[in-house]
MDAnalysis code that builds the backbone (N, CA, C; Angstrom):
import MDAnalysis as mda
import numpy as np

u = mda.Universe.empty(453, n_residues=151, atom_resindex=np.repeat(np.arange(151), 3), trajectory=True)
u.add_TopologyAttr("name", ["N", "CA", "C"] * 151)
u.add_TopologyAttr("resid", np.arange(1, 152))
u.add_TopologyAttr("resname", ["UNK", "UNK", "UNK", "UNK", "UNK", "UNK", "UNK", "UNK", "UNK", "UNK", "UNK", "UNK", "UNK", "UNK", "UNK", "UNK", "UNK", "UNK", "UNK", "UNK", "UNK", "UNK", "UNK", "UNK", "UNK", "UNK", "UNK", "UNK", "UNK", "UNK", "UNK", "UNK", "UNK", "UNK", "UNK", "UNK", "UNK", "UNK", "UNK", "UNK", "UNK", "UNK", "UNK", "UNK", "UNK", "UNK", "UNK", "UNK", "UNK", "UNK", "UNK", "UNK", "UNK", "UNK", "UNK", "UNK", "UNK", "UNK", "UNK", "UNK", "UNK", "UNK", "UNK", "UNK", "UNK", "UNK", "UNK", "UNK", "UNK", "UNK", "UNK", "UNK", "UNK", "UNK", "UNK", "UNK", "UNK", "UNK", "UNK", "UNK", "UNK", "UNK", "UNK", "UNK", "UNK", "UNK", "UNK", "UNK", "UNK", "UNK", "UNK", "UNK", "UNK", "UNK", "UNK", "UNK", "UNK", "UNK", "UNK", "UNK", "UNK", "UNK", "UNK", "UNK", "UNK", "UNK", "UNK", "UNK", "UNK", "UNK", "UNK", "UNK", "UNK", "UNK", "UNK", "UNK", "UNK", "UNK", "UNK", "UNK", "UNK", "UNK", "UNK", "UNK", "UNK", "UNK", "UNK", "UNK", "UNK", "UNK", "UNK", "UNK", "UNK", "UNK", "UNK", "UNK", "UNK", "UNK", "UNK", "UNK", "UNK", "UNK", "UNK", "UNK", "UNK", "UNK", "UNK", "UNK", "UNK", "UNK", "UNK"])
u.atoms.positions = np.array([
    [-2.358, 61.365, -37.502],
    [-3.670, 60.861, -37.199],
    [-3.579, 59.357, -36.975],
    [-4.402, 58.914, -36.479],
    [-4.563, 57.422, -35.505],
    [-5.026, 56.302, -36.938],
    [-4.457, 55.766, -37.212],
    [-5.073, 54.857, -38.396],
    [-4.526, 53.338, -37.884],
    [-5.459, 52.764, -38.139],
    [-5.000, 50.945, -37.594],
    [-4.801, 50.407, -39.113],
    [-3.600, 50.257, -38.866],
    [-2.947, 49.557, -40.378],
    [-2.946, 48.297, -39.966],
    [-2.826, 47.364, -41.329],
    [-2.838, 46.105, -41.085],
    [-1.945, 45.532, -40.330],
    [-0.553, 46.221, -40.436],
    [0.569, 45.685, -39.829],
    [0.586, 45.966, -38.455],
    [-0.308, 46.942, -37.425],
    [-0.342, 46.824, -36.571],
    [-1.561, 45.631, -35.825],
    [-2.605, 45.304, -36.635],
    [-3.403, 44.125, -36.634],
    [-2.917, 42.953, -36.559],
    [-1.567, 42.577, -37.278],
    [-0.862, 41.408, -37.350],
    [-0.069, 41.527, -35.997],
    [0.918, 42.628, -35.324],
    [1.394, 42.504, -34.379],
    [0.255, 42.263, -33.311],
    [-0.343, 42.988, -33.463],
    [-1.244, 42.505, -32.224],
    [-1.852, 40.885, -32.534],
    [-2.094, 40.193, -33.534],
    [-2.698, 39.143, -32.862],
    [-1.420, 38.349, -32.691],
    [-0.184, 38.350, -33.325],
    [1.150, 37.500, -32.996],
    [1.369, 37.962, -31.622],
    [1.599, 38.992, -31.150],
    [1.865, 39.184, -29.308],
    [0.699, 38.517, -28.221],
    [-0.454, 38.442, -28.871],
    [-1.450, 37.820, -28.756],
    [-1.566, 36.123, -28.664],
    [-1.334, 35.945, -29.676],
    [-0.727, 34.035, -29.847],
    [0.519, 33.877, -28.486],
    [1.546, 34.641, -28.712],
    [2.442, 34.272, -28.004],
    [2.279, 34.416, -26.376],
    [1.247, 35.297, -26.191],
    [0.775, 35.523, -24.781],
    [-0.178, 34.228, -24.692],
    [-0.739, 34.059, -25.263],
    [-2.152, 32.691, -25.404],
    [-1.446, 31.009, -25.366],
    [-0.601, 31.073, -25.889],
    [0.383, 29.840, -26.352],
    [1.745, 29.663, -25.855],
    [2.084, 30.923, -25.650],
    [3.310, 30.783, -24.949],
    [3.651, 29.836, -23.712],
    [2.551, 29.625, -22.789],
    [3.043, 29.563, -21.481],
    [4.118, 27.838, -21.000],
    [4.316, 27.210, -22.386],
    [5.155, 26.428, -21.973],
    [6.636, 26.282, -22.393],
    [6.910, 27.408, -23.787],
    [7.934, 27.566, -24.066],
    [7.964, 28.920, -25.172],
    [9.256, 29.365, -25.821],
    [8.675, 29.844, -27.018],
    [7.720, 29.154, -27.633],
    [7.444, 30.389, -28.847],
    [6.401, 30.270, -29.637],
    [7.141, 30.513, -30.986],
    [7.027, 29.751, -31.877],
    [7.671, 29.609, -33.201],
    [6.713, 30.541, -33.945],
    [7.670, 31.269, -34.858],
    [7.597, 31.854, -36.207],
    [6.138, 31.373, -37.039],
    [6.586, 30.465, -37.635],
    [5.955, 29.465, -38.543],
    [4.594, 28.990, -37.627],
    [4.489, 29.213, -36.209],
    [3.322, 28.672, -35.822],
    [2.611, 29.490, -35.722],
    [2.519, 30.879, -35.455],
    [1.951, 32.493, -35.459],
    [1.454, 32.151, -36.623],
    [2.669, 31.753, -37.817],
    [1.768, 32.015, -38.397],
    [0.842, 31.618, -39.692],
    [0.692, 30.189, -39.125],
    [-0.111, 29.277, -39.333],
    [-1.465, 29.269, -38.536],
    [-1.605, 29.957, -38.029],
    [-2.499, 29.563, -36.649],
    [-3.439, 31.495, -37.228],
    [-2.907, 32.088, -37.389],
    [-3.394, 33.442, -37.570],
    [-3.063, 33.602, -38.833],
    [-3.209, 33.464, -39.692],
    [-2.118, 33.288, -41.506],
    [-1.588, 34.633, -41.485],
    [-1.001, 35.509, -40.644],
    [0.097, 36.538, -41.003],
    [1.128, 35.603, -41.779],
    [1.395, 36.725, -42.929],
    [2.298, 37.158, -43.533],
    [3.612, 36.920, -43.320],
    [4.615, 36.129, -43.393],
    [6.112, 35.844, -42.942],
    [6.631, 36.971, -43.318],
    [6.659, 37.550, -44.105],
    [6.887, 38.769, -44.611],
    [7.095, 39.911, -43.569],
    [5.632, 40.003, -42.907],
    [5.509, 41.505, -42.170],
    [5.578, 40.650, -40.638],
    [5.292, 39.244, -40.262],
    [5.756, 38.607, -39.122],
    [7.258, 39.095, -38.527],
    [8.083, 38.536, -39.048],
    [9.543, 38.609, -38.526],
    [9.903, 40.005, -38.351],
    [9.789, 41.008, -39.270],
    [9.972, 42.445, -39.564],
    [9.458, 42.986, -38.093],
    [8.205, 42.842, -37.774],
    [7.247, 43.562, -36.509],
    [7.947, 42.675, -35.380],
    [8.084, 41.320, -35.538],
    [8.719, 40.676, -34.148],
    [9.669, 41.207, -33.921],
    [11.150, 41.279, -35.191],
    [11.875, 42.054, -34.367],
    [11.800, 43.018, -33.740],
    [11.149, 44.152, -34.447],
    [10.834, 45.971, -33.828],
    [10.603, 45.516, -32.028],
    [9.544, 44.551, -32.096],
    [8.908, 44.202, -30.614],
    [10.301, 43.558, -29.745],
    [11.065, 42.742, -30.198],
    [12.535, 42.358, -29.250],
    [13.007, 43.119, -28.870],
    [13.255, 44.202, -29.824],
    [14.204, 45.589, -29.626],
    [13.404, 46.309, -28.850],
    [12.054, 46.372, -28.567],
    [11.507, 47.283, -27.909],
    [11.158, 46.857, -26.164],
    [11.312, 45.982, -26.195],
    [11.199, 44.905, -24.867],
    [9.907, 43.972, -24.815],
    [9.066, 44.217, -25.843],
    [7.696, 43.406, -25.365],
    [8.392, 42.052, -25.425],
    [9.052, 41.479, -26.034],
    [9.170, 40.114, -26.641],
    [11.151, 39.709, -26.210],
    [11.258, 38.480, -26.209],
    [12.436, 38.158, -26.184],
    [12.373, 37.000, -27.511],
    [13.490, 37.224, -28.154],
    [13.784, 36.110, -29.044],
    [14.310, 34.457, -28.065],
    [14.399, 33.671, -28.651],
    [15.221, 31.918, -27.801],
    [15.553, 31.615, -29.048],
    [16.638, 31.478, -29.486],
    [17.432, 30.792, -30.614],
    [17.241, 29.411, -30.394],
    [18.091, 28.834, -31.489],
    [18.171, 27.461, -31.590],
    [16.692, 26.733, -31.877],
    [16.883, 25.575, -31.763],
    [15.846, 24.304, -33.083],
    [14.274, 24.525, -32.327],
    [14.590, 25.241, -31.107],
    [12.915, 24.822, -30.300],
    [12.937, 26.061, -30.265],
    [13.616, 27.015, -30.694],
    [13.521, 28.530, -30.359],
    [12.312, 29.595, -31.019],
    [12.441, 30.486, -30.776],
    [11.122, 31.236, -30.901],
    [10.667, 32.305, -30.281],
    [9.709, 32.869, -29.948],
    [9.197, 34.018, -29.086],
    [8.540, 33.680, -27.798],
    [9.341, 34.909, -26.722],
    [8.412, 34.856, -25.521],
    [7.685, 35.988, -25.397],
    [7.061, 36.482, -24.333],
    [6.988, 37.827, -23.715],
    [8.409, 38.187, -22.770],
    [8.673, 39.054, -23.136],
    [9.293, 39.647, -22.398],
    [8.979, 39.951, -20.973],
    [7.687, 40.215, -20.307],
    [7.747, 40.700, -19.231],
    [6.310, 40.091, -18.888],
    [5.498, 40.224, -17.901],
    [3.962, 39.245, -17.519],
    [3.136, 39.946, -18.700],
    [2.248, 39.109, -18.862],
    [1.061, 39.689, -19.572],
    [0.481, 40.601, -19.228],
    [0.081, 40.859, -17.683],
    [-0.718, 41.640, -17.233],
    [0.229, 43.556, -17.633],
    [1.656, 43.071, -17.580],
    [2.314, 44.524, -17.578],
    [2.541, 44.876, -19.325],
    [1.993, 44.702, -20.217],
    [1.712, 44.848, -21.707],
    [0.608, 45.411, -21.870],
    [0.613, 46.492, -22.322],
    [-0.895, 46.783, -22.769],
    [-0.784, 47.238, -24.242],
    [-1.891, 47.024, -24.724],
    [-2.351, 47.211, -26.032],
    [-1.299, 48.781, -26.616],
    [-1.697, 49.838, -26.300],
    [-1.198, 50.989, -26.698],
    [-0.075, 51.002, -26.936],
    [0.971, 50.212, -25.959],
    [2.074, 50.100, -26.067],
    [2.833, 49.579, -27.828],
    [1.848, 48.737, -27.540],
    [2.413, 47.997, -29.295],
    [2.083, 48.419, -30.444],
    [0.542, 49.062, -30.243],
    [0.378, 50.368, -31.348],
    [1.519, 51.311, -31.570],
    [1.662, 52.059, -30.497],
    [2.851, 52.703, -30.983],
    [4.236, 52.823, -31.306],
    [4.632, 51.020, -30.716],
    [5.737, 51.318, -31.502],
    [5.439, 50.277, -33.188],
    [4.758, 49.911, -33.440],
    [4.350, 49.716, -34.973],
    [3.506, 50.920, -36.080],
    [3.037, 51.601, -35.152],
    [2.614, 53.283, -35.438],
    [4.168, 53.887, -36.189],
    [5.265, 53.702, -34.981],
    [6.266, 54.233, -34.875],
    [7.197, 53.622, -36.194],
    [7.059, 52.680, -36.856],
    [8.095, 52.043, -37.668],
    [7.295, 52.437, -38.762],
    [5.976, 52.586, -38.941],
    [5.269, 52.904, -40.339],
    [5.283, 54.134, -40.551],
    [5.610, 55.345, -39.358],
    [5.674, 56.897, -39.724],
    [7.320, 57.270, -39.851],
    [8.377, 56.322, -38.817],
    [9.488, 56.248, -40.048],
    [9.351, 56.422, -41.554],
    [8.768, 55.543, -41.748],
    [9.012, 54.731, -43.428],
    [7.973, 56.142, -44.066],
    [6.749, 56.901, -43.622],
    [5.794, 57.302, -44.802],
    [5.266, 58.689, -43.601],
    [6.611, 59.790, -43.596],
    [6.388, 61.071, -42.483],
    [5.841, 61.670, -42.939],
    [4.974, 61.553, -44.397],
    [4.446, 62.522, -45.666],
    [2.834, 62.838, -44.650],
    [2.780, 63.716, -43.319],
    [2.131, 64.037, -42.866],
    [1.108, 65.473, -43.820],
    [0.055, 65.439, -44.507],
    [-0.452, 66.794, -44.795],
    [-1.390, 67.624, -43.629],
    [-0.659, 68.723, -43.945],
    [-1.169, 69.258, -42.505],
    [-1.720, 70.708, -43.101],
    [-2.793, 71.187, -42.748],
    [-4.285, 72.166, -43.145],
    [-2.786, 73.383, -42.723],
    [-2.908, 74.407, -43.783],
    [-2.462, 75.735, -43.184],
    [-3.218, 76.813, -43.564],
    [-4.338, 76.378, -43.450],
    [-5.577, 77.194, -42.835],
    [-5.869, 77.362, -41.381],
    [-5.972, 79.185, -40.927],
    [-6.428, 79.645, -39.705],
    [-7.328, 78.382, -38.764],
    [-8.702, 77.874, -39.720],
    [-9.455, 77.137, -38.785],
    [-8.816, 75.679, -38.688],
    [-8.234, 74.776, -39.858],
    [-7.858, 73.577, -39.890],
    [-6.634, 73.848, -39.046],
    [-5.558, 74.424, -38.339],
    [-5.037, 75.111, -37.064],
    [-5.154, 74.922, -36.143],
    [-6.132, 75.732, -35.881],
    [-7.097, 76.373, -34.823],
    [-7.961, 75.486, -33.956],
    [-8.741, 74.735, -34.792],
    [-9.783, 73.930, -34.658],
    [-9.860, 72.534, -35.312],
    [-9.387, 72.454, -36.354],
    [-9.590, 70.568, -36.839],
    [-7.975, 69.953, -36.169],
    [-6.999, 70.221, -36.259],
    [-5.926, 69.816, -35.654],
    [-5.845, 69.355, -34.203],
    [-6.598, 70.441, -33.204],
    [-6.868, 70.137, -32.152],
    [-7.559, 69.109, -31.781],
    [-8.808, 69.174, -32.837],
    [-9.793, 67.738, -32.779],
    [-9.251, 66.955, -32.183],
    [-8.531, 66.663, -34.083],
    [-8.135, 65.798, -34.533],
    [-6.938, 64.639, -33.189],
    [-6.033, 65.644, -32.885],
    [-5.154, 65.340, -31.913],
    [-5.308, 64.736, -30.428],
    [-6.841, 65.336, -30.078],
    [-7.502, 65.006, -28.573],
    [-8.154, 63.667, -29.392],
    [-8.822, 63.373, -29.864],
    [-9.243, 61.991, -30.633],
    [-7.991, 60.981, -30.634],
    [-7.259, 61.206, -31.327],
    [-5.773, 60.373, -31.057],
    [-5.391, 60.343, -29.511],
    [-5.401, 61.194, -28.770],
    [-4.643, 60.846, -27.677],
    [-6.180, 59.637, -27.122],
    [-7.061, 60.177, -27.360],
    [-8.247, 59.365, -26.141],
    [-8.142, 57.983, -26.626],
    [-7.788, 58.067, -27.763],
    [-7.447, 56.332, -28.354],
    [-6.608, 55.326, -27.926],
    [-5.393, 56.568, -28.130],
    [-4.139, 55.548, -27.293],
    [-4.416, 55.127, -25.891],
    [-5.022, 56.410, -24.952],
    [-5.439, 56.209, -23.248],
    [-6.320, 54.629, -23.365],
    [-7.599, 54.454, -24.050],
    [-8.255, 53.900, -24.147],
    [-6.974, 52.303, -24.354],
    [-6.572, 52.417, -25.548],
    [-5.483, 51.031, -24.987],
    [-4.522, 50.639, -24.559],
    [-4.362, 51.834, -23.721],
    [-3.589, 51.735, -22.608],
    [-3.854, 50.564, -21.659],
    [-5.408, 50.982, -21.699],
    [-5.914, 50.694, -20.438],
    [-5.994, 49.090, -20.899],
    [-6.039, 48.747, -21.747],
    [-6.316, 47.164, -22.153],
    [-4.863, 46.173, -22.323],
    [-4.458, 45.131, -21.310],
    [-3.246, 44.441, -21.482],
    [-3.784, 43.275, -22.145],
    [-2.218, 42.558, -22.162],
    [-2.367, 41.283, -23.096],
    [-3.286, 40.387, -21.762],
    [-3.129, 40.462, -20.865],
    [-3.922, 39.328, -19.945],
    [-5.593, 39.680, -20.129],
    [-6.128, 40.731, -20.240],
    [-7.234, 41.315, -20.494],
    [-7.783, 39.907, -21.859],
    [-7.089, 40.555, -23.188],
    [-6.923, 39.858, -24.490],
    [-6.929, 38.312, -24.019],
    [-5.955, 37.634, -22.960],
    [-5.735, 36.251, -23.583],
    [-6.811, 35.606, -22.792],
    [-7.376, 36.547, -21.420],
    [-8.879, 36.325, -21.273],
    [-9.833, 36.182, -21.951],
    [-10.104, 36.986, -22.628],
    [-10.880, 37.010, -23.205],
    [-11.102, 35.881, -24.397],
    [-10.094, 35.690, -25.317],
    [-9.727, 34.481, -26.236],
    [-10.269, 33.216, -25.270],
    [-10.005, 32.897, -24.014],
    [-10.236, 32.075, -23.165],
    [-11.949, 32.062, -22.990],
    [-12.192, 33.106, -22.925],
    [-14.036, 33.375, -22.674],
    [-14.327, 32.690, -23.969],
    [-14.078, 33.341, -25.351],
    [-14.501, 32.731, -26.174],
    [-14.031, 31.381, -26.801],
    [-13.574, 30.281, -26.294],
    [-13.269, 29.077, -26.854],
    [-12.308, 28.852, -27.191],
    [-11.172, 29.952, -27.546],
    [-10.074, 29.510, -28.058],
    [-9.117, 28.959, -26.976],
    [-8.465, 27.521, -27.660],
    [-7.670, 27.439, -26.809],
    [-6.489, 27.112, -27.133],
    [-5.327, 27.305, -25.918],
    [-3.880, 27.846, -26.008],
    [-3.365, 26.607, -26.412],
    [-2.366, 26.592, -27.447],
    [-1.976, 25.479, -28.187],
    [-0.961, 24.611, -27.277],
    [-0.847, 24.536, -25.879],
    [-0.133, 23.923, -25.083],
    [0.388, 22.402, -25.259],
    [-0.543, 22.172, -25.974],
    [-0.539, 20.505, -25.837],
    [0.500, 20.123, -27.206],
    [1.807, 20.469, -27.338],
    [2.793, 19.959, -28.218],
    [2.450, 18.284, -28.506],
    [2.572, 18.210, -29.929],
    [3.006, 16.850, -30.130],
    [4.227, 16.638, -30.071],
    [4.851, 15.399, -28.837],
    [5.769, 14.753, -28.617],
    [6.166, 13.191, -29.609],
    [6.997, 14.019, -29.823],
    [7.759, 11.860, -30.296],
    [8.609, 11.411, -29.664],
    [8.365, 10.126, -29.079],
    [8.751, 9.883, -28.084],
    [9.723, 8.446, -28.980],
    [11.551, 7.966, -29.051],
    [11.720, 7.040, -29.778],
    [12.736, 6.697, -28.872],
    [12.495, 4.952, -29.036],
    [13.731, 4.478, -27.639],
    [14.571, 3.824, -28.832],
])
């Protein structure tokens, strides 16, 4: 069944930051997540899953950090649900499932067409959709680095 755990809340607004903030270099660790107070904890853990999965590329070294992997517009929401869906039903497969004729028959099926119309539904929604929108409402993309400049 379709449940929005926190840890998929945190990936989404860190792929989110990094789509919003990204556009002049990586996006640091520590600035995700300062800026959104995720968790360092469940930060790094979900970024990696997302490297390995292609949304994201890591950049090593002192300025290094997170990109997108691929345009904003080709990311959509669903995508990242499921693979953070996917790392939390690893860890907890303790699925209970009705073995009753009607819970079968009839609540399973529901249950299952409800889940799929969910995922379709953010399918349909990419990160450019999102960093629009952040843009509609006031937020703005942390572009403007402080430089020190020393001769």
């Amino acid at each position: 069944m379709f449940r929005l755990t926190r840890k998929m809340i945190y990936a989404l607004e860190a792929v989110v930051d990094v789509a919003h903030n990204g556009r002049t270099g990586p996006v640091q660790s520590r600035d995700i997540t300062q800026r959104q107070g995720i968790p360092g904890r469940y930060l790094e853990q979900v970024m990696q899953q997302l490297v390995r999965a292609g949304i994201l590329k890591g950049v090593r070294g002192p300025k290094g950090g997170y990109n997108l992997a691929r345009e904003r517009r080709r990311i959509c929401v669903g995508e990242i649900v499921r693979i953070v869906s996917n790392m939390d039903t690893n860890k907890n497969s303790t699925i209970t499932l009705s073995h009753s004729a009607l819970g079968i028959k009839v609540i399973s099926p529901l249950i299952e067409s409800l889940n799929n119309t969910i995922i379709e539904e953010l399918d349909t929604i990419t990160l450019q959709d999102l960093c629009q929108q952040a843009t509609n409402e006031g937020i703005k993309a942390d572009h403007a680095k402080s430089f020190t400049f020393t001769i």
